[in-house]
FIKOLZA-1660 file (N, C-alpha, C; in steps of 0.1 Angstrom, whole numbers, plus 5000, padded with zeros to 4 digits):
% residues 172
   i   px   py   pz ch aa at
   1 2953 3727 7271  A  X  N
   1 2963 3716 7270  A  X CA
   1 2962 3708 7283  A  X  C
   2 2962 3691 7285  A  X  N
   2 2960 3684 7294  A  X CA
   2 2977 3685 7300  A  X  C
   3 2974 3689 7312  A  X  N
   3 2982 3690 7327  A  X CA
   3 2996 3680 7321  A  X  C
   4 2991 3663 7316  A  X  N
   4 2999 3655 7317  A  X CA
   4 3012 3657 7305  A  X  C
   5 3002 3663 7295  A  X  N
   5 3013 3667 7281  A  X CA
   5 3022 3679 7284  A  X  C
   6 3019 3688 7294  A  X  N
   6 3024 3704 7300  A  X CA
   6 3039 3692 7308  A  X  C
   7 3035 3684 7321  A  X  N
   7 3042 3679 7326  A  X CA
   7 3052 3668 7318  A  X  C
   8 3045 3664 7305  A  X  N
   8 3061 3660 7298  A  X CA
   8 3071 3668 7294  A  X  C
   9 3058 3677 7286  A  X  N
   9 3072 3684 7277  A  X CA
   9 3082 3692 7289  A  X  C
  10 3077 3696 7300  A  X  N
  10 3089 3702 7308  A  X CA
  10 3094 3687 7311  A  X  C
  11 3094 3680 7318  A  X  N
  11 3102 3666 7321  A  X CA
  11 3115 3663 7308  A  X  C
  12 3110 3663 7296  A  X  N
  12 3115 3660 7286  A  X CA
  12 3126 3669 7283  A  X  C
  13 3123 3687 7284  A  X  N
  13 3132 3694 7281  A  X CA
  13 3144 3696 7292  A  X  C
  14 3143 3692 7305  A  X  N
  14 3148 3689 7319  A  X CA
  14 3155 3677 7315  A  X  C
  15 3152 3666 7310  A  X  N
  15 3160 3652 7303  A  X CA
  15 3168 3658 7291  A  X  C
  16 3165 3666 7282  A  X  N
  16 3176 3672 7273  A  X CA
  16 3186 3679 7280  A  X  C
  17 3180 3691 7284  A  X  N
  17 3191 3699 7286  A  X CA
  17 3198 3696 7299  A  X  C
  18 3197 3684 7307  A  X  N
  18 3209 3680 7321  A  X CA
  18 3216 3669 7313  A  X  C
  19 3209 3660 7304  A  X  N
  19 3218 3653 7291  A  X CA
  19 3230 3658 7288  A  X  C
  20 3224 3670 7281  A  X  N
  20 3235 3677 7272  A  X CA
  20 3246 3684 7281  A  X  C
  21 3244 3689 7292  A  X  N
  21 3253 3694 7304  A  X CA
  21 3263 3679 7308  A  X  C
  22 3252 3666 7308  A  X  N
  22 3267 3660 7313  A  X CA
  22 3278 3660 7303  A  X  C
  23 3273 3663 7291  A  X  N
  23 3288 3661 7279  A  X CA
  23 3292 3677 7283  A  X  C
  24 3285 3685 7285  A  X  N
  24 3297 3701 7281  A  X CA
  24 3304 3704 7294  A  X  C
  25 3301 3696 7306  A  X  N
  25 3304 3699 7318  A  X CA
  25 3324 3695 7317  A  X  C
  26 3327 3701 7321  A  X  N
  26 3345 3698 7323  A  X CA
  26 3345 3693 7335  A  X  C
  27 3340 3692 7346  A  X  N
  27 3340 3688 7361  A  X CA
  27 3338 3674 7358  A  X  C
  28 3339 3661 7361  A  X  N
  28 3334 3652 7361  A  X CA
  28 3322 3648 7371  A  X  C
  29 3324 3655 7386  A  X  N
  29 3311 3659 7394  A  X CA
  29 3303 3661 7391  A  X  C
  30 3305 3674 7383  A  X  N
  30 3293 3683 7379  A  X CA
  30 3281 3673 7370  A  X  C
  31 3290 3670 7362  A  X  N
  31 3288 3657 7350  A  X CA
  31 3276 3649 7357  A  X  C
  32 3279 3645 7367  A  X  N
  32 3276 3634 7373  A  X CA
  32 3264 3636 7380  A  X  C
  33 3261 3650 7388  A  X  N
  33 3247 3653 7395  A  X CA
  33 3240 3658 7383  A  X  C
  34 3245 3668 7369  A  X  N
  34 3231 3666 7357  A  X CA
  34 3231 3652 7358  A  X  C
  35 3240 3640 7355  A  X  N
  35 3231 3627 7350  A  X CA
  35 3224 3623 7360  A  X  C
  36 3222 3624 7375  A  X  N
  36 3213 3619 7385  A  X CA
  36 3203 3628 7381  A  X  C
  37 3207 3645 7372  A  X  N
  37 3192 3650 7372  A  X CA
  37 3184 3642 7360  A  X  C
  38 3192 3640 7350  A  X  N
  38 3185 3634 7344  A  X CA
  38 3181 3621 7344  A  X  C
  39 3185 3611 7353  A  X  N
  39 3180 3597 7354  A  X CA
  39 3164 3600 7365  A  X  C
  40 3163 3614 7373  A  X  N
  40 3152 3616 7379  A  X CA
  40 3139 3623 7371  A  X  C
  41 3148 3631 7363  A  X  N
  41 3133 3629 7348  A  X CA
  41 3131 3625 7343  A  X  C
  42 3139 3614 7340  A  X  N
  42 3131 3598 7331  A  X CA
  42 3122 3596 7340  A  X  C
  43 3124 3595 7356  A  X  N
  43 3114 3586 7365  A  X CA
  43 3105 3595 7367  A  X  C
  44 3103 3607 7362  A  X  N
  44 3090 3614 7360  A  X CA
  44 3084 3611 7348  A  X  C
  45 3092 3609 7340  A  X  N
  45 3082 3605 7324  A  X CA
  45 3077 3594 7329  A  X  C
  46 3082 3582 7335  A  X  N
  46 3079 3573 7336  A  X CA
  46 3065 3573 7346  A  X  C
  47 3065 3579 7354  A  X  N
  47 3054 3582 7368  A  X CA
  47 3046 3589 7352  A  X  C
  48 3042 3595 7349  A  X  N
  48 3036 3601 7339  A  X CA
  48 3032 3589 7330  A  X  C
  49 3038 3580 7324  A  X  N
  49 3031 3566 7315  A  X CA
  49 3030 3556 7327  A  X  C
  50 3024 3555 7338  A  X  N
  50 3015 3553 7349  A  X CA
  50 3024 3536 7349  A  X  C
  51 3039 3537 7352  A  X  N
  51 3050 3527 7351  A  X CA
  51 3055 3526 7364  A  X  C
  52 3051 3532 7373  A  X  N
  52 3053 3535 7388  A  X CA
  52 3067 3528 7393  A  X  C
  53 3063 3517 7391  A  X  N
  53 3077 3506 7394  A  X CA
  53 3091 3509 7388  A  X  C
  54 3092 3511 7372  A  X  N
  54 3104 3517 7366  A  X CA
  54 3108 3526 7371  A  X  C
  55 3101 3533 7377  A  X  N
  55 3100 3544 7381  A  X CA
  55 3106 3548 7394  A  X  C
  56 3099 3542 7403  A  X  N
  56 3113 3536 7417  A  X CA
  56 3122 3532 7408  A  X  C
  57 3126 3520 7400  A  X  N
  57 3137 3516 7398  A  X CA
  57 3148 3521 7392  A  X  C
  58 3145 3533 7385  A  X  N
  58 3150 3542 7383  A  X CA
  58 3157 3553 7393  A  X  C
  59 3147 3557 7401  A  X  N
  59 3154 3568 7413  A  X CA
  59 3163 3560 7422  A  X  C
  60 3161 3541 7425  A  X  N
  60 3166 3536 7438  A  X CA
  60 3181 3530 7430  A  X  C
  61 3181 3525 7417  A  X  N
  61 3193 3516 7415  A  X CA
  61 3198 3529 7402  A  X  C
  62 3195 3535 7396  A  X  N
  62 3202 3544 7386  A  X CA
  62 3208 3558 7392  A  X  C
  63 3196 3562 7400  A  X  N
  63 3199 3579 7405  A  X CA
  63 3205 3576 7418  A  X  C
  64 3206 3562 7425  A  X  N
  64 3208 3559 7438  A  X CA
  64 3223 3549 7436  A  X  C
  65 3223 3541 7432  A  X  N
  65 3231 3529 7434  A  X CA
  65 3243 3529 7422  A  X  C
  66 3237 3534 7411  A  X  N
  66 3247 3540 7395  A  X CA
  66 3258 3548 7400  A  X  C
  67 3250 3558 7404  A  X  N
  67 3255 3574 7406  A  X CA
  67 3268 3575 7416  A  X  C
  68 3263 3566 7431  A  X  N
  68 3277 3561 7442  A  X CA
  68 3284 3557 7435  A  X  C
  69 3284 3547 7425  A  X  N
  69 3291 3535 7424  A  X CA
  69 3303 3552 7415  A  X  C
  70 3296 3553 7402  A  X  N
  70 3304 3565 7396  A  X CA
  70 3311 3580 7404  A  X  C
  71 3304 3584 7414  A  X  N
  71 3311 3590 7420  A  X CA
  71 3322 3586 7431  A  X  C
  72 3320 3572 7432  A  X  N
  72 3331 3568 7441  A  X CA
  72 3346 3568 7435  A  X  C
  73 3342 3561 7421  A  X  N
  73 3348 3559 7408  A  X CA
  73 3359 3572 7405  A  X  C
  74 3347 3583 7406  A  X  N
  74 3357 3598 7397  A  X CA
  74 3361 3601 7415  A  X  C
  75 3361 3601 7427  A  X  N
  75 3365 3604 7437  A  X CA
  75 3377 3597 7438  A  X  C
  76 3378 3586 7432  A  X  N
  76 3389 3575 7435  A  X CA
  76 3403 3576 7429  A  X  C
  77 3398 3577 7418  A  X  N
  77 3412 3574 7409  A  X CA
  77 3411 3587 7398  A  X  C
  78 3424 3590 7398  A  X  N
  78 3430 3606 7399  A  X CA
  78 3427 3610 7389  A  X  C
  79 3424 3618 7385  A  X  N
  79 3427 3626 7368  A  X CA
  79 3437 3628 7369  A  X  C
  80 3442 3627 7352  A  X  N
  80 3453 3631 7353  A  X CA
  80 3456 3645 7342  A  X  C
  81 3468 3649 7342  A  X  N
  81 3465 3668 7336  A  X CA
  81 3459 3665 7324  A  X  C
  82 3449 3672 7321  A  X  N
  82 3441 3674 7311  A  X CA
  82 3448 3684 7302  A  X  C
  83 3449 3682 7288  A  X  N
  83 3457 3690 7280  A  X CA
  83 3442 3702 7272  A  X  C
  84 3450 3710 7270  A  X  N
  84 3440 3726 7268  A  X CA
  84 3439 3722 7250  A  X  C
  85 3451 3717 7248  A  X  N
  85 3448 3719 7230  A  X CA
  85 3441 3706 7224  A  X  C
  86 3433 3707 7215  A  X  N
  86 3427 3696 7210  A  X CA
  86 3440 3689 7197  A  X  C
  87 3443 3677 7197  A  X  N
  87 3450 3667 7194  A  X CA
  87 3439 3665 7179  A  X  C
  88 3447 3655 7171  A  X  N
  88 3442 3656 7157  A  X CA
  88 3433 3648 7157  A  X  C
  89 3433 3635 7168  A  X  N
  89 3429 3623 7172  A  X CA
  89 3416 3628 7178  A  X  C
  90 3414 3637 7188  A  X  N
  90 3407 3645 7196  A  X CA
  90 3392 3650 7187  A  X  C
  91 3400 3660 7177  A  X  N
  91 3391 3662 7160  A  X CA
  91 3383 3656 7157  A  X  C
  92 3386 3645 7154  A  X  N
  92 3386 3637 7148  A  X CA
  92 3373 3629 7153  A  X  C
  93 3372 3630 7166  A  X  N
  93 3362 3623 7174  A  X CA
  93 3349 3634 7171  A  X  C
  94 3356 3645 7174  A  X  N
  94 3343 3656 7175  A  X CA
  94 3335 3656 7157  A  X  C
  95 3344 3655 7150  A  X  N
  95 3335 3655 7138  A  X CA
  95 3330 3642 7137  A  X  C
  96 3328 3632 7140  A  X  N
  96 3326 3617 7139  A  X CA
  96 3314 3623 7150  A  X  C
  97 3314 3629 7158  A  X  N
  97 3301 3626 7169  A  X CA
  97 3293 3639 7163  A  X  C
  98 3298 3648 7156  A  X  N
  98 3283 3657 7150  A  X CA
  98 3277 3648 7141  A  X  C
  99 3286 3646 7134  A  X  N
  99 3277 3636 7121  A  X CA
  99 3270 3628 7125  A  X  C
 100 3270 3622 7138  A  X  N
 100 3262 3613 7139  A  X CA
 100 3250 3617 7146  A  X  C
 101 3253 3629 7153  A  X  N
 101 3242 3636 7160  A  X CA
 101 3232 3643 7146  A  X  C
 102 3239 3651 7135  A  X  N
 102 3235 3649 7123  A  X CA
 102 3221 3639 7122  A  X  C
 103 3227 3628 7122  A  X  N
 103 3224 3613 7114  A  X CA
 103 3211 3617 7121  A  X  C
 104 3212 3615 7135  A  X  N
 104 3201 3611 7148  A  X CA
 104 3189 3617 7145  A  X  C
 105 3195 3630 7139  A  X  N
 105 3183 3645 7144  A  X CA
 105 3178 3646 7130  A  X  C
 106 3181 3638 7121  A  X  N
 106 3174 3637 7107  A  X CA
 106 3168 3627 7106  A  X  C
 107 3170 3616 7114  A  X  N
 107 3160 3604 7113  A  X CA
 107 3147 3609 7125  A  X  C
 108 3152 3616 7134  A  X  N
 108 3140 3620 7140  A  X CA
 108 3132 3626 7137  A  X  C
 109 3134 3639 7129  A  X  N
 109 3127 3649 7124  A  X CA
 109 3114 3639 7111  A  X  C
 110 3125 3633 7102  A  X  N
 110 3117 3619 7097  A  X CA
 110 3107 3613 7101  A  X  C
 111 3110 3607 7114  A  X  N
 111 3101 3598 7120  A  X CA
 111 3088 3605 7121  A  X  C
 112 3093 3616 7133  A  X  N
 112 3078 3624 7135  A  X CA
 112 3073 3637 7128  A  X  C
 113 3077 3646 7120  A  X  N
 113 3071 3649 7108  A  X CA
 113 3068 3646 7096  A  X  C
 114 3077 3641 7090  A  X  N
 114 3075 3638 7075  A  X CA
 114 3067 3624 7072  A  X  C
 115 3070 3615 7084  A  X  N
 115 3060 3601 7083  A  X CA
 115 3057 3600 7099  A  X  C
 116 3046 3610 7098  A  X  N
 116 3040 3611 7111  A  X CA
 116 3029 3596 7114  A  X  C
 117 3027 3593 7129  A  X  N
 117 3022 3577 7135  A  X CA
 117 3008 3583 7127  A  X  C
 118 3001 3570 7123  A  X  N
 118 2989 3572 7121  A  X CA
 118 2974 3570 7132  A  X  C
 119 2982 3561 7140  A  X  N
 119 2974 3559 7153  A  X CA
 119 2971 3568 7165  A  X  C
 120 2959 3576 7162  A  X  N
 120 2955 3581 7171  A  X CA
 120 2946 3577 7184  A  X  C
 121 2943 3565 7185  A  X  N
 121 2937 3559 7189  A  X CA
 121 2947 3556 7207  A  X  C
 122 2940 3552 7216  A  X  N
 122 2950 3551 7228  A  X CA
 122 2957 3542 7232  A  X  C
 123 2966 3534 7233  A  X  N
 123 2971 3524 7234  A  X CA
 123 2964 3513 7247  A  X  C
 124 2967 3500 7240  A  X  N
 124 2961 3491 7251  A  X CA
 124 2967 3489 7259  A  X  C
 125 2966 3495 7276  A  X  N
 125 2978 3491 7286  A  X CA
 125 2969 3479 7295  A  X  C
 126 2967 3472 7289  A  X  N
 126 2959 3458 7298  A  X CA
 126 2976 3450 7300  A  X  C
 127 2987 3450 7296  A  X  N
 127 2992 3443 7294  A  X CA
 127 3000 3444 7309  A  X  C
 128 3004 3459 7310  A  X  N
 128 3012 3464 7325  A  X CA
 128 2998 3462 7331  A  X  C
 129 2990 3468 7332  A  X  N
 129 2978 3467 7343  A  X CA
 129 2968 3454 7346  A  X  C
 130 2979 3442 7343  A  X  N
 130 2971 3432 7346  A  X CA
 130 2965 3430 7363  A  X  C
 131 2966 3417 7368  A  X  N
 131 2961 3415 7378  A  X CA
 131 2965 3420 7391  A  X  C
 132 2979 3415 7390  A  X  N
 132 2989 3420 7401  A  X CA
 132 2989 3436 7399  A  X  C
 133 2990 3442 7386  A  X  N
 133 2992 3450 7381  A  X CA
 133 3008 3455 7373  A  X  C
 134 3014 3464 7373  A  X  N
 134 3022 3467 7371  A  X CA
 134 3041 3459 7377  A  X  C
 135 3038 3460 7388  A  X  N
 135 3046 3454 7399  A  X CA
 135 3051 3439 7393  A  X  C
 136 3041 3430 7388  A  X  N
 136 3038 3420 7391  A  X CA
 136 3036 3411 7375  A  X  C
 137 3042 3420 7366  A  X  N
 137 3042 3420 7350  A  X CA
 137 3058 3421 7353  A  X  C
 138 3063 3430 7354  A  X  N
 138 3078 3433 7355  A  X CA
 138 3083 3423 7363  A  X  C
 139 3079 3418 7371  A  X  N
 139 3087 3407 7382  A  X CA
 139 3087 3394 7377  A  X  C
 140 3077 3392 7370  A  X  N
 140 3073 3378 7368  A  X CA
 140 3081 3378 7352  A  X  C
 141 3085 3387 7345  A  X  N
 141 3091 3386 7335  A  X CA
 141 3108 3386 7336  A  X  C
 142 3108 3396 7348  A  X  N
 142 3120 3397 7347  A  X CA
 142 3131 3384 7355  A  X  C
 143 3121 3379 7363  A  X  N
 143 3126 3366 7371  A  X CA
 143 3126 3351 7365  A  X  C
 144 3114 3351 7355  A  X  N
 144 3111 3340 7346  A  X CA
 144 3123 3340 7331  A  X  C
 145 3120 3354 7325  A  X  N
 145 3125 3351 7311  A  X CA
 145 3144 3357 7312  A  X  C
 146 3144 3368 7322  A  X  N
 146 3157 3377 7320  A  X CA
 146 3165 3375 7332  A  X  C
 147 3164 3363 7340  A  X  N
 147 3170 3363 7355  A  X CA
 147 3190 3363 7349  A  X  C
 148 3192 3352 7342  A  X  N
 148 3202 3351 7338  A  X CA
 148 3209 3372 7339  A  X  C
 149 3203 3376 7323  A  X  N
 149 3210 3390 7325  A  X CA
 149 3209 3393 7335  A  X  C
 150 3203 3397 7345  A  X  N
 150 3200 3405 7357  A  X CA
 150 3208 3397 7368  A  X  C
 151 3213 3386 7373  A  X  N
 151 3224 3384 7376  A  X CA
 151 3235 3383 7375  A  X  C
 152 3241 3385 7359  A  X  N
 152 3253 3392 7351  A  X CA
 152 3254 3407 7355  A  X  C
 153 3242 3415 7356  A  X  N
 153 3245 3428 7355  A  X CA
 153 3246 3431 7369  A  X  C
 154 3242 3422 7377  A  X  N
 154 3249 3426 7396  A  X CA
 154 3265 3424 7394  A  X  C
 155 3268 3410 7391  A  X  N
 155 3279 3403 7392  A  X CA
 155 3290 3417 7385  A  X  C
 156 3285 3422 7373  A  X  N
 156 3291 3433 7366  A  X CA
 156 3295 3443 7374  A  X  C
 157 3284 3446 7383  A  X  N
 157 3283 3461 7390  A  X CA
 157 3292 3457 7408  A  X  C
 158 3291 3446 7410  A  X  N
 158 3305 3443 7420  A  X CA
 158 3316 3443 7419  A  X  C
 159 3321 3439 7399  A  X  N
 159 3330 3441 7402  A  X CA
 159 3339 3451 7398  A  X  C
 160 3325 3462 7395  A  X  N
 160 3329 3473 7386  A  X CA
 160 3338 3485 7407  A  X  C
 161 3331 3479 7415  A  X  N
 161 3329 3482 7425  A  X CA
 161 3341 3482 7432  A  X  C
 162 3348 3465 7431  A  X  N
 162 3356 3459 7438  A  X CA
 162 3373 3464 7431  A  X  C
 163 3370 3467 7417  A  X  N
 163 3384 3473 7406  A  X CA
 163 3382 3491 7414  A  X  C
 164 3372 3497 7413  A  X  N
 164 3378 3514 7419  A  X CA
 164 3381 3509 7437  A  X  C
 165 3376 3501 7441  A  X  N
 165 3383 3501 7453  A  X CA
 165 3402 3495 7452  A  X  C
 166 3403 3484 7443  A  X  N
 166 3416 3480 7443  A  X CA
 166 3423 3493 7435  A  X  C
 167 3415 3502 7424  A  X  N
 167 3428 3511 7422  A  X CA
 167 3431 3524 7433  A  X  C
 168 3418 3521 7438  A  X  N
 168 3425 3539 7450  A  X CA
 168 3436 3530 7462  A  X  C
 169 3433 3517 7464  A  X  N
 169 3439 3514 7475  A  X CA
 169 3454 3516 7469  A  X  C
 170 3459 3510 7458  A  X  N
 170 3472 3513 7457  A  X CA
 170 3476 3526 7450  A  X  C
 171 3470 3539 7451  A  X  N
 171 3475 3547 7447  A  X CA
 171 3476 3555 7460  A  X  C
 172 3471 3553 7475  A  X  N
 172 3471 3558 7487  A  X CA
 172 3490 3559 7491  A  X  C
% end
């Protein structure tokens, strides 16, 4: 078996199972360092589909700049008492979110067994590995076609920044 397929499927099951810990975790902390583990094994899958850049940008503004912003967030503003009994409303969610986990895990099982890809062949990555290379595909796209979103999603993330500072200050 090639090294690189060994180092997905552990990446992959390391992205499942810190996933699934941030939902069963009751800590909101706790919650919070699986999701930094898992935004750091995306950026291994990614280093592995030879994406290098996503790849920083994943560990510097998701596992780095996300993570502060949310832990400052659940550091800031209080919990308040968590009730032990589940509410009908409560129920009501949990059956609504198996079924759809249901839904998920029967279109997947679909996708890649039952109408498995027929393309064995390797994919053409001339497209990231142009001239500049990789770097230099993402920049020029993201600055030419998507600048607009990408300055909405700063503007978003200051003032997602500037609201947990206004609510700890007046709860001091």
């Amino acid at each position: 078996m090639d090294y690189h397929v060994l180092f997905f499927y552990l990446l992959a099951a390391v992205t499942l199972l810190s996933g699934l810990m941030v939902i069963l975790m009751k800590n909101p902390v706790h919650s919070a360092i699986f999701l930094i583990i898992t935004f750091l094994a995306v950026a291994g899958i990614f280093v592995l589909l030879n994406a290098e850049f996503l790849a920083a940008v994943q560990v510097l503004v998701y596992a780095g700049g996300i993570m502060v912003l949310f832990l400052f967030v659940i550091m800031l503003v209080t919990m308040g008492e968590q009730k032990t009994g589940m509410s009908g409303f409560r129920k009501f969610h949990v059956l609504i979110s198996i079924l759809l986990a249901l839904l998920l895990a029967s279109s997947l099982i679909f996708i890649f067994f039952i109408n498995p890809f027929t393309s064995t062949e390797p994919q053409d990555t001339s497209v990231l590995n142009g001239d500049g290379g990789n770097l230099e595909t993402v920049g020029v796209g993201l600055y030419m076609y998507y600048l607009l979103p990408f300055e909405v999603a700063s503007v978003l993330l200051l003032v997602a920044m500037i609201g947990a500072v206004v609510l700890a200050k007046y709860r001091i």
